[in-house]
C-alpha positions in Angstrom: 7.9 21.4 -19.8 5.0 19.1 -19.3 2.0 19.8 -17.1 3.2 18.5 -13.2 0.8 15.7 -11.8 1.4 14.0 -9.0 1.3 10.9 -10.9 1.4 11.0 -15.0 -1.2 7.7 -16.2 -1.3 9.2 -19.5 2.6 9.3 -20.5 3.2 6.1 -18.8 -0.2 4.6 -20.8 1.5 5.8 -24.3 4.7 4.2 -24.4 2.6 0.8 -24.1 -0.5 2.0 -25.7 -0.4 -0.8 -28.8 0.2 -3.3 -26.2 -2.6 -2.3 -24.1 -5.1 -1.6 -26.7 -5.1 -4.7 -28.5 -5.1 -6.6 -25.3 -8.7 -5.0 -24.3 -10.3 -5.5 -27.7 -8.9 -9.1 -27.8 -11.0 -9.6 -24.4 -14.1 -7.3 -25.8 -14.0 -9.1 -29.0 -14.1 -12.7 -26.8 -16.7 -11.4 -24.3 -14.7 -13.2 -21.4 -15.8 -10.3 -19.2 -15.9 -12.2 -16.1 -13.1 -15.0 -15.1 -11.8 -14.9 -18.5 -8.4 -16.4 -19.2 -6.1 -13.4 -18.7 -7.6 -13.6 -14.8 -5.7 -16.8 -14.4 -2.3 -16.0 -17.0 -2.0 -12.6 -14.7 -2.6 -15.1 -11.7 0.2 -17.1 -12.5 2.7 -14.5 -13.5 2.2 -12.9 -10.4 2.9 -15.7 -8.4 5.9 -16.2 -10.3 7.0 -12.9 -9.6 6.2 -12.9 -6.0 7.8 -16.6 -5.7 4.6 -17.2 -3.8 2.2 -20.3 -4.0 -1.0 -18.6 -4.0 -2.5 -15.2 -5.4 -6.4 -15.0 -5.2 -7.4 -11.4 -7.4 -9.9 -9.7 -6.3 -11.9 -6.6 -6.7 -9.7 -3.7 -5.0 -7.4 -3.7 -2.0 -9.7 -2.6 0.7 -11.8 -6.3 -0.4 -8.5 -8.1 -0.3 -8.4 -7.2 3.7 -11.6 -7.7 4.6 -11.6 -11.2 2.8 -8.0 -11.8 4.3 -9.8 -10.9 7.5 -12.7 -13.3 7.3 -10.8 -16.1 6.2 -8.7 -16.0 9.6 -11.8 -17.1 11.4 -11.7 -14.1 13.7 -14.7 -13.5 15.9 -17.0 -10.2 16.6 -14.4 -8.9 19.4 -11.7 -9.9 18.5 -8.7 -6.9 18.8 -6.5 -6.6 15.6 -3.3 -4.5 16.1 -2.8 -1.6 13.4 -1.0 1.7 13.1 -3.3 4.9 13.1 -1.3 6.4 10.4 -2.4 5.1 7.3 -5.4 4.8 4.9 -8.2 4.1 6.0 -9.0 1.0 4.3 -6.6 -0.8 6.5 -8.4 0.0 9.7 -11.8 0.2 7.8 -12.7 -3.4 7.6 -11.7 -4.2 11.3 -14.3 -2.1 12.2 -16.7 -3.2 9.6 -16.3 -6.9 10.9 -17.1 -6.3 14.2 -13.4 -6.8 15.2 -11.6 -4.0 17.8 -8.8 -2.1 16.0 -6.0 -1.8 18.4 -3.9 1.1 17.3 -0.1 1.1 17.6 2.1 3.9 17.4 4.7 4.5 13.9 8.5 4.2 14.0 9.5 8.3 13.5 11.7 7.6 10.7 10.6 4.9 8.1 6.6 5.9 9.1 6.2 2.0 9.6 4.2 0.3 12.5 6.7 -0.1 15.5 7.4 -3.6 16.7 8.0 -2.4 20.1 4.2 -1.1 20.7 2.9 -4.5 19.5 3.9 -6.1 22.3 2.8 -3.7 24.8 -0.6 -4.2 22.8 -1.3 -7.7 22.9 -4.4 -8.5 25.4 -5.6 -11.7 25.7 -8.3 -11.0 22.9 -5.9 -9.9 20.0 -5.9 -12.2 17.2 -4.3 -10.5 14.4 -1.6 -8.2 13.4 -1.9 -5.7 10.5 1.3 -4.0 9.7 1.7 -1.8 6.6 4.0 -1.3 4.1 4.0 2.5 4.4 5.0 4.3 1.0 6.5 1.6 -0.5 9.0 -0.1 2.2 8.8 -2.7 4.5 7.9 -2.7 8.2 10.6 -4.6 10.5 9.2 -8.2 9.4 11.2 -10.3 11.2 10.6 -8.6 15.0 6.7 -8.7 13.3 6.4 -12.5 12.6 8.2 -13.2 15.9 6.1 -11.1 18.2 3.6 -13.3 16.1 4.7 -16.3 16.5 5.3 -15.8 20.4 1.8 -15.0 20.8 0.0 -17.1 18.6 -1.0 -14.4 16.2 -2.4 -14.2 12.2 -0.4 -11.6 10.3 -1.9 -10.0 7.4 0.7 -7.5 5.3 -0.9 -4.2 4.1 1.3 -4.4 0.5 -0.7 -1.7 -1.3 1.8 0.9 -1.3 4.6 -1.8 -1.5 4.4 -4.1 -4.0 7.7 -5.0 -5.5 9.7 -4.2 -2.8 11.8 -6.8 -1.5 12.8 -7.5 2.5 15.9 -9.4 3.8 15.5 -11.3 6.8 18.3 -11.5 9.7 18.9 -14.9 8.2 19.7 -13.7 4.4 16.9 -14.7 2.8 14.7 -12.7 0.6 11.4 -12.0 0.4 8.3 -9.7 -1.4 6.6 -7.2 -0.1 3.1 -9.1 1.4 4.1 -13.0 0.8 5.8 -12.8 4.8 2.8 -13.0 6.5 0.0 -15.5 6.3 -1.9 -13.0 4.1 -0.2 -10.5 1.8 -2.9 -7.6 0.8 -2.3 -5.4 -2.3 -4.4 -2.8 -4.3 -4.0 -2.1 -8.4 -5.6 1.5 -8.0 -4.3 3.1 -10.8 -1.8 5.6 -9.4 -0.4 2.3 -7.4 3.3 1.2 -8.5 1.3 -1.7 -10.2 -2.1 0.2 -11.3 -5.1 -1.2 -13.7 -7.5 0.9 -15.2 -9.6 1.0 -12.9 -10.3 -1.0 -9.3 -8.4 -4.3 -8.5 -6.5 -6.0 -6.0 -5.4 -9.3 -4.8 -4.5 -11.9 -2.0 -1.2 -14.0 -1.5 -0.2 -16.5 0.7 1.8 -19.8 0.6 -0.8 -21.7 2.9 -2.8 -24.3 0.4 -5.7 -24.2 3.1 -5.8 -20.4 3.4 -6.0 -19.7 0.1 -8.8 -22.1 -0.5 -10.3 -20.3 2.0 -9.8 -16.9 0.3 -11.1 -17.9 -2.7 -14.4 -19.6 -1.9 -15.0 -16.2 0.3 -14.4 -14.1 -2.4 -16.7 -16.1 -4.9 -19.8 -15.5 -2.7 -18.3 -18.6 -0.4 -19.1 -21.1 -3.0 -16.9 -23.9 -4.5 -19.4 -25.5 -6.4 -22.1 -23.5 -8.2 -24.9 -22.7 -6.1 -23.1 -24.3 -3.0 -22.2 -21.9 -0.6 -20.6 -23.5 2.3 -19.5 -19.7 4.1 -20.6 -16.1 4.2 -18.6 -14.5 1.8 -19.0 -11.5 -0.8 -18.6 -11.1 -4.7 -14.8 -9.6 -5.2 -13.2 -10.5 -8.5 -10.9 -9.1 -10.8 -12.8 -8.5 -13.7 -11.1 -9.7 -17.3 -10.3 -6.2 -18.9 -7.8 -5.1 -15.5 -6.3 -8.4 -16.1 -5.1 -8.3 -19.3 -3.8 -4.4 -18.5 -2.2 -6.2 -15.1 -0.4 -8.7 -17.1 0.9 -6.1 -19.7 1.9 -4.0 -16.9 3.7 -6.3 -14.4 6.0 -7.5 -16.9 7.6 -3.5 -16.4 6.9 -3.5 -12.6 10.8 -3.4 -11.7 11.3 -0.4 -14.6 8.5 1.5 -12.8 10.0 0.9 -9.3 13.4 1.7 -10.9 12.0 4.6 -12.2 10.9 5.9 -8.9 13.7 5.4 -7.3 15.6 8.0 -9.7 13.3 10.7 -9.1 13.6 9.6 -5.1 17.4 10.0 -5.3 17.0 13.5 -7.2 15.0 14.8 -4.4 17.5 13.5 -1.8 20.3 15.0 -3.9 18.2 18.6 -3.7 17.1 18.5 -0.2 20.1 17.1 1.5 21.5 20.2 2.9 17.8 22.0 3.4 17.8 21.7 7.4 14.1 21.8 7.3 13.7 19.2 5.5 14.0 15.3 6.6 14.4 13.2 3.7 12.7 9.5 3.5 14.3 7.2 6.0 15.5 4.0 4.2 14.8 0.9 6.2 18.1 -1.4 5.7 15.9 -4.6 5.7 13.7 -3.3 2.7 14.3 -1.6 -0.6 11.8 1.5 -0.6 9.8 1.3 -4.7 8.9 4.8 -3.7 4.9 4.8 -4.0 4.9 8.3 -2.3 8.2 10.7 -1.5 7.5 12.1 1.6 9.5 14.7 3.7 9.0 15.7 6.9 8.8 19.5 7.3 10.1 21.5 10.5 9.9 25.2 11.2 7.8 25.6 7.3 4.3 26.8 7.2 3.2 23.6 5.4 -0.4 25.0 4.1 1.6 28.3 3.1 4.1 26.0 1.0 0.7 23.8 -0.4 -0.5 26.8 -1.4 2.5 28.2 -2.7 3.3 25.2 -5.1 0.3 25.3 -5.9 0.1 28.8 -7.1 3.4 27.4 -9.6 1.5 24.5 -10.7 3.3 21.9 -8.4 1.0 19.3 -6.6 1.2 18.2 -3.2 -0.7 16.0 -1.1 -1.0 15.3 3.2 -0.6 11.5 3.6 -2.6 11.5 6.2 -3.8 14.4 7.8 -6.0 13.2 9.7 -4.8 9.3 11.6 -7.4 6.8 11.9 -7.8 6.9 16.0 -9.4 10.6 15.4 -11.7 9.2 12.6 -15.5 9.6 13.5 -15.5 6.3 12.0 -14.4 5.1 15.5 -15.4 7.4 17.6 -17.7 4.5 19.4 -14.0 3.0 20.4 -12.9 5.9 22.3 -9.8 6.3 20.9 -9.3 9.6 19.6 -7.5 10.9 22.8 -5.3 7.6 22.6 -1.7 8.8 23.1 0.3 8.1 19.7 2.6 10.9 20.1 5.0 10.0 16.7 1.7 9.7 14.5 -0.1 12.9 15.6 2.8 14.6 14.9 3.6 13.3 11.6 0.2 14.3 10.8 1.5 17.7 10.6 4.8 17.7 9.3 4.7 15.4 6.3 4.2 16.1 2.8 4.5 14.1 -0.6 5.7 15.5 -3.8 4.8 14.4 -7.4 7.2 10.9 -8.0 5.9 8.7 -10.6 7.7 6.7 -13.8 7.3 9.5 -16.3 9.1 12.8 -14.6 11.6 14.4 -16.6 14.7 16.2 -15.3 13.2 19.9 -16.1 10.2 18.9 -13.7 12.3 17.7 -11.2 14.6 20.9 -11.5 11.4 23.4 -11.7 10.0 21.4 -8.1 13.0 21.4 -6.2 13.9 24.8 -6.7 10.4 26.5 -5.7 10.2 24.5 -2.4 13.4 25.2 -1.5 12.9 29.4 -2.7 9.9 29.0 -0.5 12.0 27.6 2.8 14.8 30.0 2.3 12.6 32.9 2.1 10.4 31.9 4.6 12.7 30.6 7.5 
């Protein structure tokens, strides 16, 4: 049996290793390491996929929202509504702008930003909402946008753990994961459903003006060389992740597919393991699995860590620690702010190893320690 990671790059890297190799010598060899062609061919088929107007790459996720966030127009003080429990990138650049986070508590089961604290949340300075796509489903997007549209409100999707997932609206329609919004969000870290080879990310939106907007930011807020109308930073997507991006994408579905096998054998193991809670599905969203995570009740959860560990089975906490007790925001005063679902998820949850390469043997060997552990330790 092969070594257990939590996420397996270099098995997944060797069944298109021709492919991918000849596509970074053919960009070293043309020394198009900046803006290079495969920038705007991965562009393109990314839009296709996404069946979205507008994708603006960039140079990691946590740039992505912070551009999205500029491009909005909001103002030093203005409140942006966000969920404590997530990475901290999402609630990162709020603060780093000047801008209030206003955190919202997490629906119990999906582990999604909960509609009905939105509302409760809206002051007369709250500009912005930014709900994430938690583990790779959707948040309730169509009670979202209309609290959004009620109040007047800029929605910017947090897609990084999410891309490739698709949400159906109460009409029928279909949509992607992060092109609902007026800003779609994503990272291409390289343990992500769609990973480069090092950092990217990008922007989407179907608003001509926005995205205009997005990319003059993004290109140190120029349009013409040595013009530059706005503030902005240097974020791009550099030629090499490109080419890997555009290799990769074309097997996004597999690896989503993929994930969602190895989801369903853990559901299969765990379904009759009372101390275990299974991923909620949200019936809106398919769920491309970036992270499986249970929630845990009456199991030592650093005793079972450790224990896997000892057997050679990673684990990680995603989160233990939510972004309203972050000393990061500590000049907020929100860490005794009364999110009841999220500080208790903080200590149940735990993700096992689910990526596109795990093999049945794996699968077999992990399910069978954890539950050993809880039937011997109940």
């Amino acid at each position: 049996m092969k070594k257990i990671q939590m996420v397996d790059l270099q098995s997944q890297y060797r069944k298109i290793k021709t492919e991918i190799d000849a596509a970074i010598i053919d960009v070293i060899e043309q020394a198009n390491f900046i803006n290079g062609p495969e920038v705007g061919e991965f562009r393109s088929d990314l839009e296709k996929y996404l069946n979205v107007k507008h994708v603006i790459p960039c140079a990691n996720g946590t740039d992505a929202l912070q551009i999205a966030l500029m491009a909005l127009g909001l103002k030093p003080g203005d409140e942006v509504i966000t969920p404590s429990f997530t990475y901290i990138a999402t609630t990162e650049v709020i603060a780093l702008l000047h801008l209030v986070p206003v955190f919202v508590d997490v629906l119990p089961d999906t582990f999604c930003i909960d509609p009905s604290k939105i509302e409760e949340a809206i002051t007369p300075k709250t500009k912005a909402i930014v709900p994430v796509h938690l583990y790779g489903q959707c948040a309730d997007m169509d009670a979202i946008l209309e609290i959004a549209k009620k109040h007047q409100l800029a929605v910017i999707e947090d897609t990084a753990q999410a891309i490739g997932a698709t949400y159906t609206h109460k009409d029928g329609t279909v949509s992607k994961a992060g092109t609902m919004g007026d800003v779609g969000c994503t990272s291409f870290f390289p343990s992500k459903n769609l990973g480069c080879y090092g950092d990217g990310g990008a922007m989407y939106t179907n608003d001509a003006h926005l995205a205009a907007t997005l990319k003059k930011i993004a290109n140190h807020g120029q349009v013409i060389k040595y013009h530059h109308e706005v503030v902005g930073c240097n974020s791009r997507l550099d030629t090499i992740q490109a080419a890997i991006l555009k290799i990769k994408l074309k097997d996004l579905d597999n690896y989503c597919a993929a994930r969602q096998k190895v989801a369903a054998y853990y559901d299969a193991a765990f379904e009759s393991v009372k101390q275990i809670t299974i991923p909620a599905r949200n019936p809106k969203s398919s769920h491309v699995f970036h992270q499986y995570t249970v929630k845990l009740e009456g199991v030592d959860r650093t005793a079972l860590v450790n224990y896997l560990t000892e057997h050679g089975i990673p684990s990680m906490v995603y989160y233990p620690l939510p972004a309203h007790k972050q000393g990061m925001f500590k000049a907020f005063g929100k860490e005794n702010q009364d999110l009841p679902i999220t500080n208790l998820l903080t200590t149940q949850v735990l993700s096992f190893p689910i990526h596109t390469e795990m093999e049945v043997a794996q699968l077999e060997y992990i399910t069978k320690h954890i539950i050993h552990f809880i039937n011997t330790n109940a």
